[in-house]
N, C-alpha and C positions, 0 to 999 in steps of 0.2 A: 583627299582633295585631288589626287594623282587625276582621275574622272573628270574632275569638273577643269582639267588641263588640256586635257583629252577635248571637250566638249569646246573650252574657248579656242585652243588650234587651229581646230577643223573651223570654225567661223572665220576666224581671221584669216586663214587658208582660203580663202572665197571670197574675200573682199575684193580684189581684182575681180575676177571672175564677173561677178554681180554689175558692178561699174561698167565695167564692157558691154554689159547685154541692155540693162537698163536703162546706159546715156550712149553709148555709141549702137546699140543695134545688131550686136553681133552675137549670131546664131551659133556658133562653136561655144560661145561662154555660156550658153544659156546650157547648153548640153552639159555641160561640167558643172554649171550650178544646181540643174538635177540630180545627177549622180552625188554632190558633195552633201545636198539635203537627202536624198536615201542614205547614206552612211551616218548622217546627222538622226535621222530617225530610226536609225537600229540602234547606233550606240543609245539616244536614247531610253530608249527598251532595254535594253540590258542595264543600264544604270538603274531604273526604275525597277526589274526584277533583281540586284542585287539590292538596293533599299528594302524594298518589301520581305526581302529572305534577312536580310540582319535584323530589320524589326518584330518579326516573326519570331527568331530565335532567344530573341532577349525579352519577348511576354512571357513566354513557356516557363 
């Protein structure tokens, strides 16, 4: 579950951010909001290749 710790952090880690750009307008949050969703869709991707690799291991 460490992953799916990982994965709610970074959201909650962006909540500011978000708030900023979407009700006040500001274009530095928005900046950091895409940078915090690129990091949001690599981890992602790595959690979804470590699932796919433990599932894989335990059909064999």
């Amino acid at each position: 579950m460490n992953r799916f710790a990982e994965v709610r952090d970074l959201i909650l880690s962006l909540e500011g951010d978000f708030e900023k750009f979407y009700d006040k307008g500001n274009q530095a949050a928005g900046t950091r909001v895409r940078g915090g969703m690129q990091q949001l869709k690599t981890l992602a991707q790595e959690i979804r290749t470590q699932v796919q690799d433990i599932k894989n291991s335990t059909e064999a």
